[in-house]
DOKOLMI-846055 format. One line per 4 residues: their letters; for each residue x, y, z of N, C-alpha, C, O, CB. Coordinates in nm, 4 decimals. Glycine has a CB too. Example, Ala and Ser with C-alpha at 12.3 -4.5 7.8 and 13.67 -1.06 7.14 Angstrom:
as	1.3190:-0.5690:0.7800:1.2300:-0.4500:0.7800:1.3200:-0.3300:0.7800:1.4236:-0.3319:0.8465:1.1308:-0.4473:0.9046 ~ 1.2850:-0.2250:0.7080:1.3670:-0.1060:0.7140:1.2900:0.0030:0.7870:1.3409:0.1138:0.8039:1.4084:-0.0598:0.5725
This chain:
xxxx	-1.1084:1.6175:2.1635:-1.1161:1.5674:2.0277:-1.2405:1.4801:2.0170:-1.2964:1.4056:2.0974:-0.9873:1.4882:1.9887 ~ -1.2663:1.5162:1.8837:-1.4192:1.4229:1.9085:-1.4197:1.2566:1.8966:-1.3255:1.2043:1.8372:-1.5364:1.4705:1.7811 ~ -1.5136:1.1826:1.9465:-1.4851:1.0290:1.8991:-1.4510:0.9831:1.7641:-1.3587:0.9025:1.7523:-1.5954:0.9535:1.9221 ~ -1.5320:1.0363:1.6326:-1.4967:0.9942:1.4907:-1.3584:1.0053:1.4249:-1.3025:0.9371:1.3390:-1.5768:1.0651:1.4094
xxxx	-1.3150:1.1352:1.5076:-1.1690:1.2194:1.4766:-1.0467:1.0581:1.4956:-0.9706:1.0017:1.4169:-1.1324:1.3927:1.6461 ~ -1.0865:1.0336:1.6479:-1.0071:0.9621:1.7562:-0.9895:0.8322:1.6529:-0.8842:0.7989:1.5986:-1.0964:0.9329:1.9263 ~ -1.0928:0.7806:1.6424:-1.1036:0.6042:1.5498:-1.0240:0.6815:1.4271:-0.9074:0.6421:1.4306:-1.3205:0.5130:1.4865 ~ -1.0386:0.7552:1.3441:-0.9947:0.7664:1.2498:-0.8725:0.7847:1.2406:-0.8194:0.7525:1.1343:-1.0453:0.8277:1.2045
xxxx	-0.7863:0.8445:1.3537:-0.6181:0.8764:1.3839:-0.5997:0.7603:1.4360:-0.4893:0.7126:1.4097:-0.5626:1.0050:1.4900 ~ -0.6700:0.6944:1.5030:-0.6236:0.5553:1.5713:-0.6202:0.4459:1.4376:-0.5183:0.3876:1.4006:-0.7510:0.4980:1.7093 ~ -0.7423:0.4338:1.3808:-0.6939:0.3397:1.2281:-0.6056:0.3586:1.1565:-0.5254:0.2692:1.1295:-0.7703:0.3345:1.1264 ~ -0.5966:0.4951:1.1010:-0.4615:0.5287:1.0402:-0.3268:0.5084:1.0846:-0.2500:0.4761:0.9941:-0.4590:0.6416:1.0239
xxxx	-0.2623:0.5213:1.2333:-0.2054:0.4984:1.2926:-0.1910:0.2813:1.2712:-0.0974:0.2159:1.2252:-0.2588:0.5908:1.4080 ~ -0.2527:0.2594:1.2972:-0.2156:0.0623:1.3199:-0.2052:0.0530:1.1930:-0.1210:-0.0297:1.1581:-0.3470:-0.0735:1.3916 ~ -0.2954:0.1433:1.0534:-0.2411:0.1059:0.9141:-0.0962:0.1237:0.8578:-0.0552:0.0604:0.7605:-0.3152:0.1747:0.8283 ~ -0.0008:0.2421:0.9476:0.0957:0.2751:0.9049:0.1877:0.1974:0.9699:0.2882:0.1590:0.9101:0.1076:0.3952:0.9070
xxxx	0.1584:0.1575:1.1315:0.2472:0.0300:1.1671:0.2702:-0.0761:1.1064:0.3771:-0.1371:1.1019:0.2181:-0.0212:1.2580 ~ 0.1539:-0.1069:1.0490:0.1116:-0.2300:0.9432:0.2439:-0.2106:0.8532:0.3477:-0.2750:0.8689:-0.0604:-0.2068:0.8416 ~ 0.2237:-0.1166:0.7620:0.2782:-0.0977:0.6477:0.4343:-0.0872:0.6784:0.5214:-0.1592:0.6296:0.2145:0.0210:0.5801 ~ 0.4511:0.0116:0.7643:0.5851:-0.0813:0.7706:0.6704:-0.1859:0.8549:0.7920:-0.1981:0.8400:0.6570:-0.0149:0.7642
xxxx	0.5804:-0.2741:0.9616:0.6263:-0.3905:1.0050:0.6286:-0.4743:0.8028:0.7398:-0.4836:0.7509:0.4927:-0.4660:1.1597 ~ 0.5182:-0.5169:0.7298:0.4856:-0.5577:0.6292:0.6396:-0.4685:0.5332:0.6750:-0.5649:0.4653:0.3087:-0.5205:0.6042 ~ 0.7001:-0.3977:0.5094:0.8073:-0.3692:0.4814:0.9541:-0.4306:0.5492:1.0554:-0.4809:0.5007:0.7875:-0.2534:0.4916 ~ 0.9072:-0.3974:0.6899:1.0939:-0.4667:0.7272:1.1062:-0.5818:0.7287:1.2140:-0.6405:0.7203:1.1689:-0.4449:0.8679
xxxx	0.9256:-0.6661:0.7468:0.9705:-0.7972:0.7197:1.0101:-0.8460:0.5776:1.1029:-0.9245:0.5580:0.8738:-0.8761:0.7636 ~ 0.9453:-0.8021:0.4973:0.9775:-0.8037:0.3181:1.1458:-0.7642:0.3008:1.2191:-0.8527:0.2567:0.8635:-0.6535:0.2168 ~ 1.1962:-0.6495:0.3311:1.3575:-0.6208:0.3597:1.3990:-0.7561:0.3735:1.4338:-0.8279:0.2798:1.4018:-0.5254:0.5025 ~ 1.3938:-0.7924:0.5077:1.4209:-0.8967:0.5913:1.4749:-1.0114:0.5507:1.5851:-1.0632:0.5689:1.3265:-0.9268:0.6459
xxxx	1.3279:-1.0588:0.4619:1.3507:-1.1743:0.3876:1.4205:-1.1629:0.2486:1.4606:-1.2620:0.1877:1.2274:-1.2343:0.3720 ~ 1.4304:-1.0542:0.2096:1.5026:-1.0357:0.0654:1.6400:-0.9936:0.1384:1.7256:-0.9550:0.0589:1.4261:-0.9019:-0.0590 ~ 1.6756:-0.9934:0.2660:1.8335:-0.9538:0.2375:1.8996:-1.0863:0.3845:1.9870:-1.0769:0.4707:1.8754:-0.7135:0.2791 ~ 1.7871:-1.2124:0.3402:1.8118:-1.3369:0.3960:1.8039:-1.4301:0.2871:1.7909:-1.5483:0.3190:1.7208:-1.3704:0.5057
xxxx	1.8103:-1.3938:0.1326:1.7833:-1.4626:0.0609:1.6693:-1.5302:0.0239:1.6663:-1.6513:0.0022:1.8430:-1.5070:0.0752 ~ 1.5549:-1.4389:0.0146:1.4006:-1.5426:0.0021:1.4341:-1.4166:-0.1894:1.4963:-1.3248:-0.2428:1.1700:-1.4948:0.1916 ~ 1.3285:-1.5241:-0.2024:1.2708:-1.5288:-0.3837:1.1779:-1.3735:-0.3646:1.1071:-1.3542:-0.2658:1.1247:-1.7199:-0.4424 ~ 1.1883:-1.3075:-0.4373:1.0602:-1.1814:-0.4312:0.9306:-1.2424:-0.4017:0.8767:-1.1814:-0.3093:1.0337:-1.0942:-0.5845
xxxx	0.8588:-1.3418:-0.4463:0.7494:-1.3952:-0.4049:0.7328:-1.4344:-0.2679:0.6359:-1.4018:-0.1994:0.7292:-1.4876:-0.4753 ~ 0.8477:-1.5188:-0.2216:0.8519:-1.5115:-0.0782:0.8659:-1.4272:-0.0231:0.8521:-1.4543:0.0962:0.9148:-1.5634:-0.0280 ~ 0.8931:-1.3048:-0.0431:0.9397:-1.1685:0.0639:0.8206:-1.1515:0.0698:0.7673:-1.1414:0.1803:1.0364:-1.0244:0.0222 ~ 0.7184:-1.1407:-0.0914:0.6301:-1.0908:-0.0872:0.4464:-1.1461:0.0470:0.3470:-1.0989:0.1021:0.6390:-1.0971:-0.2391
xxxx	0.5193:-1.2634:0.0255:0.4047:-1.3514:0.0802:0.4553:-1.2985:0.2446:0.3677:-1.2613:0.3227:0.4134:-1.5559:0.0318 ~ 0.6178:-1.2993:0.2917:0.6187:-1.2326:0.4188:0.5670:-1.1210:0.4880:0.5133:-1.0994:0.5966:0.7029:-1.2164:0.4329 ~ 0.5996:-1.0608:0.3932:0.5140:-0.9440:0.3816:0.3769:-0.9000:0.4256:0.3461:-0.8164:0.5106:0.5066:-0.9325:0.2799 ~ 0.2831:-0.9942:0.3290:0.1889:-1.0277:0.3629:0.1113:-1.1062:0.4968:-0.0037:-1.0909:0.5382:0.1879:-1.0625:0.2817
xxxx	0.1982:-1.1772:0.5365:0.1969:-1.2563:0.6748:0.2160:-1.1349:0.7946:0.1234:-1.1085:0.8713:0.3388:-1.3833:0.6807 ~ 0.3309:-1.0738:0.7997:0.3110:-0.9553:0.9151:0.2387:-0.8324:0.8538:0.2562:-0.7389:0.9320:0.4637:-0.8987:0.9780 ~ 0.1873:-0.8049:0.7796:0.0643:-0.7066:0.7928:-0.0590:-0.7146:0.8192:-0.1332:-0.6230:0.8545:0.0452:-0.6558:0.7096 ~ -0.1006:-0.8969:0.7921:-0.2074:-0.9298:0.8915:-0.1899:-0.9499:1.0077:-0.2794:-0.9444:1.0919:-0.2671:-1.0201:0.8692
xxxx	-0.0486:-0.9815:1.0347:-0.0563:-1.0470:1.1562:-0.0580:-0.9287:1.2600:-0.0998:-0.9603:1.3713:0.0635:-1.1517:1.1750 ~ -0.0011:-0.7346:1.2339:-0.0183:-0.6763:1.3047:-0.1805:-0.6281:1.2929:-0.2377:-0.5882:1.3943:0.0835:-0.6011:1.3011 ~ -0.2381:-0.6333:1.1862:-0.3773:-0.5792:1.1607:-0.4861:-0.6843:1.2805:-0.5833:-0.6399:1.3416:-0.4197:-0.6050:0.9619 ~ -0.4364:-0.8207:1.2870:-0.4937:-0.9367:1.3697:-0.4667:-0.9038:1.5285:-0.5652:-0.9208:1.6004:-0.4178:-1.0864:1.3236
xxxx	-0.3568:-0.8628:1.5872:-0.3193:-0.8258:1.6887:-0.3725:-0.6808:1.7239:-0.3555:-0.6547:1.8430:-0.1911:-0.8440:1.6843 ~ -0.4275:-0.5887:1.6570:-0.4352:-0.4564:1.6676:-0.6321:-0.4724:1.6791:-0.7010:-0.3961:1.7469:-0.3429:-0.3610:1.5148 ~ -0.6881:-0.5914:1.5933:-0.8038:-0.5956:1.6375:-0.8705:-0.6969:1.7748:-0.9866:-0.6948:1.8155:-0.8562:-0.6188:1.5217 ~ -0.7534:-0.7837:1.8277:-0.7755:-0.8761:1.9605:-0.7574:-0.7300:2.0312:-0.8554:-0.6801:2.0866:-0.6468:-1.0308:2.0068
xxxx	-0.6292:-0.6596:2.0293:-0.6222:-0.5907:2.1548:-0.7229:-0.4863:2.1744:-0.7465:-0.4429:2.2871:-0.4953:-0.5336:2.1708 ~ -0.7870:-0.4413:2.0634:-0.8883:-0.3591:2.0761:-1.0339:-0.4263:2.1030:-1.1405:-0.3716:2.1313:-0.8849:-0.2811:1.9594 ~ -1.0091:-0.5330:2.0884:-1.1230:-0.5876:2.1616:-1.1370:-0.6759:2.2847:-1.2419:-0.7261:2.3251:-1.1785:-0.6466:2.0824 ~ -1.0205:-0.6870:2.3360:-0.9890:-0.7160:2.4722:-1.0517:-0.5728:2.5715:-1.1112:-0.5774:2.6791:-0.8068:-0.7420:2.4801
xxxx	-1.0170:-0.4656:2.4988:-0.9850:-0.3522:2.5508:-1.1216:-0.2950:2.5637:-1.1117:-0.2130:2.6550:-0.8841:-0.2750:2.4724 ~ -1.1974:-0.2953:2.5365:-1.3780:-0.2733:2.4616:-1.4068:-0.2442:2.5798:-1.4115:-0.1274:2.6186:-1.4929:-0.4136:2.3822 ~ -1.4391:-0.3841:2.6829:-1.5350:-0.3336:2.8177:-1.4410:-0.2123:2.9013:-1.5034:-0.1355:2.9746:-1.5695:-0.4911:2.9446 ~ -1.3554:-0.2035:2.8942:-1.2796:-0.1262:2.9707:-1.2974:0.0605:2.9289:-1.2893:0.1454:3.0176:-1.1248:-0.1939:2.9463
xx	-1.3143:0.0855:2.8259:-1.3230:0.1717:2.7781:-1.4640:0.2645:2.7691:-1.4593:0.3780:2.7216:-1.2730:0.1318:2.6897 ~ -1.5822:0.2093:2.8161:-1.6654:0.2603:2.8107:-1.7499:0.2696:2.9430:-1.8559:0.3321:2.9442:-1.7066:0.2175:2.7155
């Protein structure tokens, strides 16, 4: 498979983890009693926070790979 192919299934891939860690935590908090704004802001908190973790580990990972 070529390299452009690879990044591009690999981004798509951490975007869809994203999207739904950023969902079960939103669930989560709406069926713990948070306000829609708060689910929403949870929400928001774990989809950076896997998008933040998905770019350390890929750049931990950098020298190793080439």
């Amino acid at each position: 498979m070529s390299e452009p192919a690879t990044v591009a299934l690999t981004a798509a891939l951490i975007i869809v983890i994203a999207v739904l860690a950023a969902a079960c935590a939103g669930k989560l908090s709406r069926l713990n009693g948070a306000t829609y704004p708060t689910a929403l802001i949870q929400s928001a908190a774990a989809f950076t926070a896997v998008l933040t973790l998905a770019a350390a580990v890929t750049t931990a990972l950098t020298p190793y790979l080439r």
